[in-house]
C-alpha atoms as an extended CHARMM CRD file, in Angstrom:
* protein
*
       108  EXT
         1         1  UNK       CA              0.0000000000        0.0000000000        0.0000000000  PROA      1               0.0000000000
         2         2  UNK       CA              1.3690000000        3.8220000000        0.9080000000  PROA      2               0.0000000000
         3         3  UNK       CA              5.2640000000        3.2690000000        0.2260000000  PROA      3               0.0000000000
         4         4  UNK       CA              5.8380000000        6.5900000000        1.8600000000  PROA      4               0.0000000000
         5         5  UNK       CA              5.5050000000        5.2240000000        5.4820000000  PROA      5               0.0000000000
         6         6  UNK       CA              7.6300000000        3.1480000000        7.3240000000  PROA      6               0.0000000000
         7         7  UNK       CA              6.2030000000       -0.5440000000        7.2080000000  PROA      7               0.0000000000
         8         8  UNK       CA              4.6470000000       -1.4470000000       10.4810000000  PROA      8               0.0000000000
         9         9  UNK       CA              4.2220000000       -4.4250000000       11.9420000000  PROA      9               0.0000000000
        10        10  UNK       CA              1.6470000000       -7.0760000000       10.9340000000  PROA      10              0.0000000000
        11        11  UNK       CA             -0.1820000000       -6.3330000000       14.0430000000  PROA      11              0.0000000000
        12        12  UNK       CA             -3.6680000000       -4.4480000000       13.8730000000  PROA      12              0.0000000000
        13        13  UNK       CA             -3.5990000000       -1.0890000000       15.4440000000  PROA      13              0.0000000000
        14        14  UNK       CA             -6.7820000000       -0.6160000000       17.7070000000  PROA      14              0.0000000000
        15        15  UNK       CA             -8.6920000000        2.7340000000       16.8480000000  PROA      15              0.0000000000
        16        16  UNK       CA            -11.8630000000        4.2010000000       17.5260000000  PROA      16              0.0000000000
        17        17  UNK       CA            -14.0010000000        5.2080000000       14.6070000000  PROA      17              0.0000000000
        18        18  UNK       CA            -17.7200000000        6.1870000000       14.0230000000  PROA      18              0.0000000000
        19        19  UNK       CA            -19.3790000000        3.9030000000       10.9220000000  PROA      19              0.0000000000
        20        20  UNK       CA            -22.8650000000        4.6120000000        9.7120000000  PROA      20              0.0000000000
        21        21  UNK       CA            -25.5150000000        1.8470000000       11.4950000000  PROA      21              0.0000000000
        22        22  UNK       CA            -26.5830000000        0.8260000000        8.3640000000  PROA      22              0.0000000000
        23        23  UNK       CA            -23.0020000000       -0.2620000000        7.0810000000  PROA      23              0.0000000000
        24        24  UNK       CA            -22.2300000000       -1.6320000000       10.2260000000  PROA      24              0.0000000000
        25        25  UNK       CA            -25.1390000000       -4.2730000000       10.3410000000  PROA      25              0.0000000000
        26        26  UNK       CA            -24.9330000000       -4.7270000000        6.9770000000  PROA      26              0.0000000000
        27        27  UNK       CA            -21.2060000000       -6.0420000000        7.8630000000  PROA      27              0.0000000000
        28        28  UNK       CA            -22.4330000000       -8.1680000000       10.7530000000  PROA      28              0.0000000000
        29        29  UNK       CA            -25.4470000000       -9.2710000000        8.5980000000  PROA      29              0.0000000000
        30        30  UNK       CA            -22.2450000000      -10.9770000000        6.0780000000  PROA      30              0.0000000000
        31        31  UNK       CA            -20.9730000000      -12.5390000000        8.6820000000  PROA      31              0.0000000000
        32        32  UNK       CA            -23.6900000000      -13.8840000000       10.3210000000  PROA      32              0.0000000000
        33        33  UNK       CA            -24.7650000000      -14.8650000000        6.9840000000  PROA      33              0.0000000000
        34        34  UNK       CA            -21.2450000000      -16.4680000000        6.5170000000  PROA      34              0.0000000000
        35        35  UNK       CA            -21.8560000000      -18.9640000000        9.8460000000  PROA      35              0.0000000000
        36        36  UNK       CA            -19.4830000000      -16.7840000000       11.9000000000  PROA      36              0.0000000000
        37        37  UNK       CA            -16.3520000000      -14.9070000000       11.8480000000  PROA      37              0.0000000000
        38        38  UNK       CA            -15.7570000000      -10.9040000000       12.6910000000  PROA      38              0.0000000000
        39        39  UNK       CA            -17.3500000000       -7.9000000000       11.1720000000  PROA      39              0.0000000000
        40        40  UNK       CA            -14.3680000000       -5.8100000000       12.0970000000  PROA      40              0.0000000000
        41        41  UNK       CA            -11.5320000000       -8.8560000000       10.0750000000  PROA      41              0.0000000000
        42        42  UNK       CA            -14.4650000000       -8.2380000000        7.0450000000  PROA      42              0.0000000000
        43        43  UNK       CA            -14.6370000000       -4.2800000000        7.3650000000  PROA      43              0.0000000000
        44        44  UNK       CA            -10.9160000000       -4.9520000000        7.3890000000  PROA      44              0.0000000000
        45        45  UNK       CA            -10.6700000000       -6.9870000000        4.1850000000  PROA      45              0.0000000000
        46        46  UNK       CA            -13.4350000000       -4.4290000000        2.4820000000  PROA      46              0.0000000000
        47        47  UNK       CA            -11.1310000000       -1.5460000000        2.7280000000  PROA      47              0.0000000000
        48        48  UNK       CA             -7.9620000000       -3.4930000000        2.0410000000  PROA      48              0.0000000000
        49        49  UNK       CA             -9.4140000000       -4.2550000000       -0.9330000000  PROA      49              0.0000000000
        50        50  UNK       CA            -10.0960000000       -0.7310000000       -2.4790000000  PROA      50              0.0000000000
        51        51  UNK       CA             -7.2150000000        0.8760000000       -1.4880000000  PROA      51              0.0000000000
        52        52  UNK       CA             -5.5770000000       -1.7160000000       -3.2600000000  PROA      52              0.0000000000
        53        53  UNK       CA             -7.8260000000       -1.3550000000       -6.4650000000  PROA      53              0.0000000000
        54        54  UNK       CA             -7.2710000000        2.5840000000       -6.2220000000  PROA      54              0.0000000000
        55        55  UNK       CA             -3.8500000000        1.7800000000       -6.3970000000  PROA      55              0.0000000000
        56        56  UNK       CA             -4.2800000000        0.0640000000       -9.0690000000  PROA      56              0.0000000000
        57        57  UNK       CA             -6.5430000000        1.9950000000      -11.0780000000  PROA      57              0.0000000000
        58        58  UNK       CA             -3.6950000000        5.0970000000      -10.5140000000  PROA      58              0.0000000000
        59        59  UNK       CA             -1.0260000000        3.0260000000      -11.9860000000  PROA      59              0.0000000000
        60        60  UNK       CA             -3.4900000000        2.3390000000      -14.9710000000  PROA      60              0.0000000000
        61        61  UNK       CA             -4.6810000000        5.6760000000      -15.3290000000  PROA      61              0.0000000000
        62        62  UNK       CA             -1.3480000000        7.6430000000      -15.6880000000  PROA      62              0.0000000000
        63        63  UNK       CA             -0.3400000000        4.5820000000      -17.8950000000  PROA      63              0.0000000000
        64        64  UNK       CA             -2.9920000000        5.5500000000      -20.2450000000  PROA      64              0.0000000000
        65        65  UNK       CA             -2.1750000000        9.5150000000      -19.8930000000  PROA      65              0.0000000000
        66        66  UNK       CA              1.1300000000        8.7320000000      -20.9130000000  PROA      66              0.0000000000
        67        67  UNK       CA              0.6560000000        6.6670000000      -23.6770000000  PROA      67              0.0000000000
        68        68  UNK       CA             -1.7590000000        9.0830000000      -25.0690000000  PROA      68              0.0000000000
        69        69  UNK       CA              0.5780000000       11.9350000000      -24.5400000000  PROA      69              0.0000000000
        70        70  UNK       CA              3.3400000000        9.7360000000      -26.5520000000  PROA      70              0.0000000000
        71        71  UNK       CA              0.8850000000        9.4970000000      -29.5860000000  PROA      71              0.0000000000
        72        72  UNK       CA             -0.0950000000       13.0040000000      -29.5830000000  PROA      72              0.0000000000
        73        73  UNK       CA              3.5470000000       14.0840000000      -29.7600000000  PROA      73              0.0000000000
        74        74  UNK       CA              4.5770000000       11.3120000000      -32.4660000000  PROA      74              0.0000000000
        75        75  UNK       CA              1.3050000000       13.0220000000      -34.0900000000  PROA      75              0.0000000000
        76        76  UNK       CA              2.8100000000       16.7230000000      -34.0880000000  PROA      76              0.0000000000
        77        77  UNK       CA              6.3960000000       15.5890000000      -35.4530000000  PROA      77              0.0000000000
        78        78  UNK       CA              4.8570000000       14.2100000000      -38.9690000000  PROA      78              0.0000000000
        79        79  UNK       CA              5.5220000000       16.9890000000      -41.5090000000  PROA      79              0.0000000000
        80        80  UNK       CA              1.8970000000       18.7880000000      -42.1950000000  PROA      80              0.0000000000
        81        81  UNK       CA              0.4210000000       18.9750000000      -45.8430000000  PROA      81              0.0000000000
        82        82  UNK       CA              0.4060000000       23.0550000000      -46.2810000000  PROA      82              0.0000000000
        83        83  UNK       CA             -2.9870000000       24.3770000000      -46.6560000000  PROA      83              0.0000000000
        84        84  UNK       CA             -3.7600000000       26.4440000000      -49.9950000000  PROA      84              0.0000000000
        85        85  UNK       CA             -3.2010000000       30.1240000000      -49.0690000000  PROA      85              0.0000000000
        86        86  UNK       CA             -6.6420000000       31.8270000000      -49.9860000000  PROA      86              0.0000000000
        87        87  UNK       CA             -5.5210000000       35.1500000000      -52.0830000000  PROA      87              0.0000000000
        88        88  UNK       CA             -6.1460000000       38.3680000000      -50.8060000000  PROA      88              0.0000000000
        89        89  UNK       CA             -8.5330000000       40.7590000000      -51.2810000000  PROA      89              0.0000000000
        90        90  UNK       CA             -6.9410000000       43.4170000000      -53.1770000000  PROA      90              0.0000000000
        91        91  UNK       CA             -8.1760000000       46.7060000000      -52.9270000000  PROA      91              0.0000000000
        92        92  UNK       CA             -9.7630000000       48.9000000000      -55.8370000000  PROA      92              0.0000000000
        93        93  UNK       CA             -6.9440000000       51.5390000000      -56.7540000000  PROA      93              0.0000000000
        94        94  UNK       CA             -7.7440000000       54.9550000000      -55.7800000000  PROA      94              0.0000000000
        95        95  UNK       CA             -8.5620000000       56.7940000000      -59.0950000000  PROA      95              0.0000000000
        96        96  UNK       CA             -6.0120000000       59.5620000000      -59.7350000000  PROA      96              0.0000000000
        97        97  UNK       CA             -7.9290000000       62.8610000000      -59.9330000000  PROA      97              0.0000000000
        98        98  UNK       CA             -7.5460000000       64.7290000000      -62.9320000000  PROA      98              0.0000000000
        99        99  UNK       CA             -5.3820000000       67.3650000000      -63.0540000000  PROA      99              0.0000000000
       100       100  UNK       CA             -6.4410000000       71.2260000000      -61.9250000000  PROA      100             0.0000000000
       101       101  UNK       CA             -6.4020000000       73.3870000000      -64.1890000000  PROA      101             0.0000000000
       102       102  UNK       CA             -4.5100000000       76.5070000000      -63.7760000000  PROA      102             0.0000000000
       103       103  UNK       CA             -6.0160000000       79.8870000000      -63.3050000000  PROA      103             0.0000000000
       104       104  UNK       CA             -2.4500000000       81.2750000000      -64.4910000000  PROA      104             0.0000000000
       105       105  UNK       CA             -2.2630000000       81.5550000000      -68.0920000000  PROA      105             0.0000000000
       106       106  UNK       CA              0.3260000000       80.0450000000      -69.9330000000  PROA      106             0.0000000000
       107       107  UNK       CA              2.6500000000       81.3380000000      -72.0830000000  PROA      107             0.0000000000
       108       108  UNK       CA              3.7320000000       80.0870000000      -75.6370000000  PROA      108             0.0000000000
C-alpha cells in the first residue's frame, strides 16, 4: 500500500471510529450470513481491498495519460500537408484625380 511510510508491523492497530448503522449491520449481517467470523476482520478486508484497487486503477490511469501523450507528440512531429493560401482581397486603386487646371495663363 502507501510506500511513503515506514512498514509497520503485521499487528492491527486498535482505533476508535464512528461507521454509519446501516453499514455496520450490513457487515455483521455478512458474517452472520457467513456462519461466523468478525465484522471488524471483514470491514478490514473491504477496505484493504479498495485501497488496493485505487492503487491500481492510478497506476493504470497515468499509464494511459502517458501513452496518449506519446501518440499526440509522435502526431505533431509528422511533416503537415500546407494548406492552400486563400488570395487576398486586393483593394480597388484609388482613381487619380484629374489634373487642376490653372487659373495662371500660360505662355507660348
Amino acid at each position: 500500500m502507501a510506500s511513503e511510510q515506514p512498514e509497520r508491523s503485521r499487528a492491527k492497530t486498535r482505533i476508535t471510529i464512528r461507521i454509519d448503522g446501516e453499514v455496520l449491520d450490513w457487515f455483521r449481517n455478512q458474517v452472520h450470513e457467513a456462519g461466523g467470523g468478525s465484522y471488524q476482520t471483514q470491514m478490514n478486508r473491504a477496505l484493504r481491498d479498495h485501497v488496493t484497487r485505487r492503487e491500481g486503477t492510478l497506476a493504470e490511469t497515468l499509464r494511459r495519460v502517458v501513452r496518449e501523450e506519446l501518440a499526440r507528440k509522435k502526431r505533431r512531429k509528422r511533416p503537415r500537408k500546407a494548406a492552400p493560401r486563400k488570395r487576398a482581397r486586393q483593394r480597388p486603386r484609388a482613381r487619380r484625380k484629374p489634373p487642376r487646371k490653372s487659373s495662371r495663363k500660360r505662355h507660348k
